[in-house]
N, C-alpha and C positions, 0 to 999 in steps of 0.2 A: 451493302452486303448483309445479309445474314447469317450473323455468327455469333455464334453461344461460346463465353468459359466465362466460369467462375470459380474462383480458386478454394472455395469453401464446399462449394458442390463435389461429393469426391469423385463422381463420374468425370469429373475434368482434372483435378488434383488427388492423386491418389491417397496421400498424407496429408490431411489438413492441420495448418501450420507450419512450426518450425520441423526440419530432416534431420535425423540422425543420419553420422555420417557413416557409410558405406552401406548407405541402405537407400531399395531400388524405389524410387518415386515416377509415377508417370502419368502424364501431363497429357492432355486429349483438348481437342477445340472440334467442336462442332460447325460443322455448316455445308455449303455443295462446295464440294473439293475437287472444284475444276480449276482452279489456280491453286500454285503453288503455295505453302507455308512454311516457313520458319521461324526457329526459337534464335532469340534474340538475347546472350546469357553476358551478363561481368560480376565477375566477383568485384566486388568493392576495392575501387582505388585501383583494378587494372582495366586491360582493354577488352573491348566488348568481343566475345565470339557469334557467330552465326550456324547455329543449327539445323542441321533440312530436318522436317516429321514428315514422317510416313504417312502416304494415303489411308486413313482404314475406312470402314464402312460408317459412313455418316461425317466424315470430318479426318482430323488427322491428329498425330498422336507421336511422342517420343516416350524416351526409359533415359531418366536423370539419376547418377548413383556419383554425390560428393565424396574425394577421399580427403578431403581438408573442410576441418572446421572454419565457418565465415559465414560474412553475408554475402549476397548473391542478389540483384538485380535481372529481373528479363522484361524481355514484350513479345510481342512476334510482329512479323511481316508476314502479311497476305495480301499476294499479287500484286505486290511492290506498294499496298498502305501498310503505316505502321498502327498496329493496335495494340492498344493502353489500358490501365486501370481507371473506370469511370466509377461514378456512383455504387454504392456497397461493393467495391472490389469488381464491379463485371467489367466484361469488356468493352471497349468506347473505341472509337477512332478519330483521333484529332492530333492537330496539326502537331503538335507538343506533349504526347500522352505520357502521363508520369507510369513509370514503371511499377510491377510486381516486384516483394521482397522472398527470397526462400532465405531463412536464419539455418542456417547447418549445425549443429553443436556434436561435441564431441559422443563417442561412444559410451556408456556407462554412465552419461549423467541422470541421476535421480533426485527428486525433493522429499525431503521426509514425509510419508505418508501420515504419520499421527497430526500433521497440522492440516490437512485435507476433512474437509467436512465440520470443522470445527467451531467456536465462536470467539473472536479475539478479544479484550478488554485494556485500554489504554487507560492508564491512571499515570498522572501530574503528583509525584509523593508527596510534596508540601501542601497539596489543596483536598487529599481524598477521603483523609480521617485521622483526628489526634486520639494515640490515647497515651494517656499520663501528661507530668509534666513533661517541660522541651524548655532546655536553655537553647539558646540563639548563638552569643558568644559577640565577641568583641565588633562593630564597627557596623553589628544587623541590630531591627528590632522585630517583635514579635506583636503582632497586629492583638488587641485588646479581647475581641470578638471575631470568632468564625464566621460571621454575616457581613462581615465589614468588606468595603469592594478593595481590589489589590493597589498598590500606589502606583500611579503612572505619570504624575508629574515628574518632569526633569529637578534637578538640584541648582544653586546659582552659578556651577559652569556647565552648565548645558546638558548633562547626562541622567540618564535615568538608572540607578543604580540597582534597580533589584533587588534590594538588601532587606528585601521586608519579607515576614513566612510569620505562614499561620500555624506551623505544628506539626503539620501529614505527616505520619512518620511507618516502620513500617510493621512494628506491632498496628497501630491503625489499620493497615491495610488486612494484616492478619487475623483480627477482630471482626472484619468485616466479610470473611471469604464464605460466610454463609451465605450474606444477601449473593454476591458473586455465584455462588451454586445454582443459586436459587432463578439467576438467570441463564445458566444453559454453559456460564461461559469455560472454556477449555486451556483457552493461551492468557498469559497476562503480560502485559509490553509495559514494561516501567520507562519514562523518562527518566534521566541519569541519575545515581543514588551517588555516587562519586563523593567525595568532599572535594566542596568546592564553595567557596565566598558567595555566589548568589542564589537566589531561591530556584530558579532552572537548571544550575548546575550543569550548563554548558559550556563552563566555563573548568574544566577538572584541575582540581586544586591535589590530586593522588588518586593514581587510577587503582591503588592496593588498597585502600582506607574508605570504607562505608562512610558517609560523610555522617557525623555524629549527633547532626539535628535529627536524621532519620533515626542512627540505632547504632548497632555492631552489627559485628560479621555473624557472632549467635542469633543476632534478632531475625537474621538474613536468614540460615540453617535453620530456624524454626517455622518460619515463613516458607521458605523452599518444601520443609518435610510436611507440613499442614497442605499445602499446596497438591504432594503427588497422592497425598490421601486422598484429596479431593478430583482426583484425574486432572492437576492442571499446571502445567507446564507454564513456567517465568522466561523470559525474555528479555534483556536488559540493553539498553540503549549505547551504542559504543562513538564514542566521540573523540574519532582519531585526525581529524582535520587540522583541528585547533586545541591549544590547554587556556588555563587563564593566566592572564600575568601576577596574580597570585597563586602560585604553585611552587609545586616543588621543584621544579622541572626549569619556571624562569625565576621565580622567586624574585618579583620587581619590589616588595617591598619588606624583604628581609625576614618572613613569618616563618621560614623552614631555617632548620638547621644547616641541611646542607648545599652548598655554594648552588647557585644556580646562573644559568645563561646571561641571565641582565648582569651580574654581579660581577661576571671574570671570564674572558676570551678561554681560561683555561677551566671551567668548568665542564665536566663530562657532558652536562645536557647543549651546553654550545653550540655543536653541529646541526642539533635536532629544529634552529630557528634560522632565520635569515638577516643577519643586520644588516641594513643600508649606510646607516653610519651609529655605530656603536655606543651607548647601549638605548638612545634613547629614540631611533629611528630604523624600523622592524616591520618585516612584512605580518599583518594581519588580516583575521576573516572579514573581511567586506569592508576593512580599514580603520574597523572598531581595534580600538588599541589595546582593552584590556584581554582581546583574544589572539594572542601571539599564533600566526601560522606556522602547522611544523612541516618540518623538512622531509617530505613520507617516502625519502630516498636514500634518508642516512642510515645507514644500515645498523646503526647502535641501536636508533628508535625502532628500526623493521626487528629488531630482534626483542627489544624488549616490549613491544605488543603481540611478536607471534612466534617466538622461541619456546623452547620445552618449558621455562617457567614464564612466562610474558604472560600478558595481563586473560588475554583470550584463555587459554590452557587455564591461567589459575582460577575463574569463575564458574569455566562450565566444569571444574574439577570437584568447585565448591555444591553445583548442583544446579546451575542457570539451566535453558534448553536453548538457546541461539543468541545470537546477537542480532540487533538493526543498526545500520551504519548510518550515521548522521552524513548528510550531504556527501551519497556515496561517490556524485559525480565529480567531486572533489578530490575525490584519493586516485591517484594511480593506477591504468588497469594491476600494470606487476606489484602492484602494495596490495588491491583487493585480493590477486591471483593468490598471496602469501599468508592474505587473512581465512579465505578458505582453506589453504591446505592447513593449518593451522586447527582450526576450525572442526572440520572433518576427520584429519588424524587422532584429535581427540575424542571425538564423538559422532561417529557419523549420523547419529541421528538429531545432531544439531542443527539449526535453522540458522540463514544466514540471508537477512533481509535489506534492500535498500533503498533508501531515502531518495526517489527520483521520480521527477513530477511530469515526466513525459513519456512518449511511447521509446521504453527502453529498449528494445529491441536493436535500435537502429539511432540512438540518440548520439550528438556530438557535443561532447564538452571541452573548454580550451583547443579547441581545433582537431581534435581528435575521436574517432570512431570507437563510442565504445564495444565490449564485449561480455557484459554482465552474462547476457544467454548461455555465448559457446559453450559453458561447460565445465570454465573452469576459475567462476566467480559467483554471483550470487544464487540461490535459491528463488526469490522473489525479491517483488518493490511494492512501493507504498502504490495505490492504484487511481491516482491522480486524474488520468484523463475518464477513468468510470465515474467517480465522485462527481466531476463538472459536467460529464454530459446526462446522469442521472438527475441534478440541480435543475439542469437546461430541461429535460424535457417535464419534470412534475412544477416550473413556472411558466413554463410558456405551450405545453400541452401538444408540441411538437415533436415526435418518437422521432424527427431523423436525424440530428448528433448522439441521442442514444445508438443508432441500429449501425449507423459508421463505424462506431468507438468498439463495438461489439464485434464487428468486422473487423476493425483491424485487429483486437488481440488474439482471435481467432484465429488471423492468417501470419499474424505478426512470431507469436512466442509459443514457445514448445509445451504440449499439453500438458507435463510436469508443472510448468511453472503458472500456468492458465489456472489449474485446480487449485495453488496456492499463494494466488495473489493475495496482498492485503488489502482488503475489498471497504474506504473508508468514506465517510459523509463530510466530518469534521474531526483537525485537529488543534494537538497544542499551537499550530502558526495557520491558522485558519477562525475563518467567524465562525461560531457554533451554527451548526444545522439549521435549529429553527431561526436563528439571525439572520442567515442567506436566505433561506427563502422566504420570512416573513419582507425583505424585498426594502426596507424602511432606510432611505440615504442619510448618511450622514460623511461630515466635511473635516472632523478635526476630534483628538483622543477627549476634549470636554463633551461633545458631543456622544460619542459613544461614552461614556463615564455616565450621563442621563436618559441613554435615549434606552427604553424598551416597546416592546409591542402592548397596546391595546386588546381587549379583550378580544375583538371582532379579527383583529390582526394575528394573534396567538391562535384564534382556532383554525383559520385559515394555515397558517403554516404548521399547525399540529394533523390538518389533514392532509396536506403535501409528504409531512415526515412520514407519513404513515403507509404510504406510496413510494416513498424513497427507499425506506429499509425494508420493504416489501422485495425491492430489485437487490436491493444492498446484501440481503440474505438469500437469495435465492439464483441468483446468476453466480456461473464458476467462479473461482476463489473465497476465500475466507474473510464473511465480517468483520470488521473491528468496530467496536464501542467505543466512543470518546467517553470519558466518563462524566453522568451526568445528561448525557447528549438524551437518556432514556426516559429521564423522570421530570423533559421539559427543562433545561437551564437555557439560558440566553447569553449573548456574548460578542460581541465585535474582535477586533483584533487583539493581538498581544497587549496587555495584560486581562482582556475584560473575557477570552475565554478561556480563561484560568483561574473561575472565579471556586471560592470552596465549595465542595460536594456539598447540596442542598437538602440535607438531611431531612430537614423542616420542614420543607416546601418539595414533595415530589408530586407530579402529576401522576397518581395514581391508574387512570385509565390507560396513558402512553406507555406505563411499565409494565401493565397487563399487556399492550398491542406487544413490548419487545419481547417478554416473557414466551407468549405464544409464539412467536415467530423462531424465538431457540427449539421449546419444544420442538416443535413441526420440523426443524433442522436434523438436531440431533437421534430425530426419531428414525429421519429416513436416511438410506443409504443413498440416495439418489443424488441430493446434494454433495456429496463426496470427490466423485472425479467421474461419473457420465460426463455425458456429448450434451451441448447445447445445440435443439433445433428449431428456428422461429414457424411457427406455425400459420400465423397470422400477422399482417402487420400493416396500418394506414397512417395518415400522419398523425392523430390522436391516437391511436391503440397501438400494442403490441400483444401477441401471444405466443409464448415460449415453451419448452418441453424438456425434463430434462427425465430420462428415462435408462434404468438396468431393464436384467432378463425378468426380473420380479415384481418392478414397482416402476411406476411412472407419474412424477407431478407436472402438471402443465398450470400455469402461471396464465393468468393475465390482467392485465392492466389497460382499462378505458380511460380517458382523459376529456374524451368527448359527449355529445348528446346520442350515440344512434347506438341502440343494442344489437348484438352478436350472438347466436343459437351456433353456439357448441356441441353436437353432434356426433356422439360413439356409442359404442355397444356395449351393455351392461352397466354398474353401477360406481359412481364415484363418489368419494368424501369431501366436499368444501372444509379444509383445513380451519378456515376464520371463523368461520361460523358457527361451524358443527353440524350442517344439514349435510341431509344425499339425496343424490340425484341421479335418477336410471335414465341413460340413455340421450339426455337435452340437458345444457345447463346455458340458459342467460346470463350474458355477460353485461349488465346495464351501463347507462350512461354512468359516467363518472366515481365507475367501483374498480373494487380489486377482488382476485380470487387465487386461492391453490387448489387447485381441483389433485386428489391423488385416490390411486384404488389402494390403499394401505391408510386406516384409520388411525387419527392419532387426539389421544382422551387424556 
């Protein structure tokens, strides 16, 4: 049979994406409409319903209007086949077709507009920049040299303790917010500042207490007030999963004053852990023991991270702009539901980001469906499955895991959150960029501890980076910068890309490529929250559009040998370059381009 939908096509799906709920969506399939069709609809977790569509002219057609927020599953049946989601979202018909999702979320949900358009910057505080002295304090030491690589050897029982820092503190980072201007960037995402016994600070030793290798709370308000001078909005890492077992909260080896969990069944924090047999058998994150799991159901804890004074209120009171929720698949929908309201009541122009490495929309964790989208949870997540399929296609020069990945969040997540994803290459728990794609195996932490790339290796995966954050900045959602990721650093896993900001050693050409690609960002409105439309696309190329009523950039990306005659009317700007081009622009083998009619010098 011949039948056309595609749910991204709005001639077939009237809202592309996720449905606000009481709002009318309608649904069209093309083809000769001499048999019958039906919609084939379950909301998630109940029973399937069967819908007749109307004859219309060329095919058939219904009006879907959800009054409950949810997910939603369909297909249809035409003349008794069932038809599916195939290839980029179209229609297939096969024995087993996996279904279409519609996400429904509530009325009135919005993401803050000022983080739309924007360029995010992830800084590691102990590795980004020292200034002054930095005592360390009792049981850490303080690496000799800022060049020195980070410790990753285990100790003689078996653990690797973290306990080593080189200083980053966050006058450092306040010292440095010119280069930061000077790159475009708008957001800054701190990994935890907390006091906390290791240099990552995942481990929160006092969610009230700036942890004092970094600074104070002054050093914090000074950093914050330099910051909105600068138009740029702090974002501060919230780790309510787990504390450490040196904390205030379990206090396993007696460093706080007051009584804590490990110490006495009647201590107030008690509730907030789970002992299996007391005090020295306790649920933990991934069964690491010095990270006590908390109980994100006790309502002493739920009120002292999201009560009128709880930890949420008191930071962004202090002048944070949102929070990122460490391994947010971890927390409870009804504990994320209470970190928004929280969250929002105080600030609604707060951001409220999370930690999730797959397509959220529709993701199960502990056997359960979550709800990030509906409406009444996050903002955005970390954008996990763009990061590995932009990887995928600038090593192996195959656009079709990019053009899927792009299709599903397309069809998957509500435009709100599509404009504000956090759009990354590499992070803190990731190889650094040009480590992944320079592509070089290795088997064990001595090996990465020695292995870098070669000269020939380095330019090679400085030309992939170059293509990567090409996509990385210019498809919906908001960049983020690993930092370091710009000026050429290397790195394998935890600890190796964590290594200190390479002040010394920056590839000055790579920082020009990032530098111009903010500009070009921030110049145009386009990047913002327009439509993405593919223009072009085989399995080495793609070409993409993103277009207002004023301005229009079109993107493209060859991978391959064969060139491309790009074809409009009047004059356009190659943003890279600086040249223009009336009317034809060659798209060659193995380049990149932004073509816009809006110049930017």
């Amino acid at each position: 049979m011949d039948i056309y939908y595609d749910p991204l096509d709005p001639r077939c799906k009237s809202i592309t994406g996720a449905i606000q709920q009481n709002t009318v969506c309608v649904l069209t399939v093309f083809g000769k409409n001499d048999l019958p069709c039906e919609l084939i609809l379950q909301k998630d977790g109940e029973r399937e319903q069967t819908l007749p569509m109307r004859r219309v002219g060329g095919g058939w057609r219904c009006e879907l209007t959800f009054a409950e927020a949810g997910l939603y599953f369909y297909s249809f049946r035409i003349g008794g086949a069932v038809a599916g989601m195939g290839a980029l979202r179209r229609l297939t018909f096969l024995n087993t077709p996996q279904k279409w999702q519609i996400l429904v979320y509530r009325e009135g949900y919005k993401t803050p507009d000022w983080l739309k358009g924007g360029v995010m910057y992830q800084i590691f505080p102990d590795r980004f920049y020292k200034s002054g002295d930095v005592t360390v304090g009792r049981g850490k030491w303080l690496h000799k040299s800022w060049d020195e690589a980070p410790e990753y050897r285990a100790n003689a029982q078996g653990k690797v303790l973290n306990n080593d820092f080189f200083g980053g503190n966050l006058k450092g980072i306040r010292e440095k917010l010119g280069y930061l201007s000077s790159l475009g960037v708008t957001v800054l995402y701190l990994n935890p500042i907390f006091k906390a016994y290791s240099n990552h600070r995942y481990d929160t030793g006092d969610y009230m207490t700036i942890d004092p290798i970094l600074g104070t709370e002054e050093d914090l308000a000074a950093l914050l007030a330099d910051c909105k001078a600068r138009g740029i909005r702090v974002i501060l890492d919230g780790v309510f999963n787990h504390t450490g077992d040196d904390s205030l909260y379990f206090n396993k080896y007696g460093n706080y004053k007051e009584t804590g969990a490990y110490q006495s069944k009647d201590s107030k924090y008690y509730p907030w852990y789970t002992f299996r047999c007391f005090p020295d058998s306790y649920d933990s994150w991934w069964g690491i023991d010095v990270l006590p799991a908390i109980n994100e159901s006790c309502p002493s804890y739920i009120e002292f991270i999201t009560g009128e004074d709880g930890v949420l209120r008191h930071w962004l009171r202090a002048g944070v702009g949102g929070w990122r929720l460490d391994v947010a698949d971890e927390l409870p929908d009804e504990f994320v539901e209470k970190i928004r309201a929280a969250v929002k009541s105080e600030s609604s122009e707060a951001v409220l980001i999370g930690e999730v490495w797959e397509d959220a929309s529709n993701k199960i964790a502990y056997s359960n469906r979550r709800r990030y989208f509906q409406g009444n949870e996050l903002d955005s997540v970390m954008n996990y499955p763009l990061k590995n399929a932009i990887i995928h296609f600038v090593t192996t020069n195959d656009s079709s895991m990019l053009r899927e990945t792009i299709a599903m969040l397309r069809d998957n997540y509500p435009k709100a959150v599509q404009d504000s994803l956090m759009n990354i290459l590499g992070t803190h728990d990731t190889f650094r960029i040009l480590t992944a794609l320079g592509g070089v195996p290795v088997h064990s932490k001595e090996e990465m501890s020695r292995t870098h790339l070669n000269e020939q290796q380095y330019a090679d995966a400085k030309e992939k980076l170059k293509t990567a954050s090409l996509l990385q900045f210019t498809l919906f959602g908001v960049p983020c910068i690993y930092y370091g990721d710009e000026i050429g650093m290397e790195g394998y896993a935890d600890p190796f890309c964590r290594f200190p900001f390479a002040w010394n050693k920056m590839d000055e050409d790579l920082l020009r490529h990032y530098k111009k690609l903010s500009r070009i960002r921030n110049s145009l409105n386009v990047f913002k929250d327009s439509a993405y439309t593919e223009l072009y696309a085989d399995k080495n190329c793609i070409v993409f559009e993103r277009r207002t009523q004023s301005e229009v950039a079109v993107i493209g990306i060859n991978r391959g040998s064969n060139r491309f005659d790009l074809k409009y009317n009047g004059t356009l700007y190659e943003l890279l370059s600086g040249d223009t081009f009336k009317d034809k622009y060659t798209l060659l083998g193995n380049s990149i381009c932004i073509l816009s009619n809006k110049d930017v010098k």
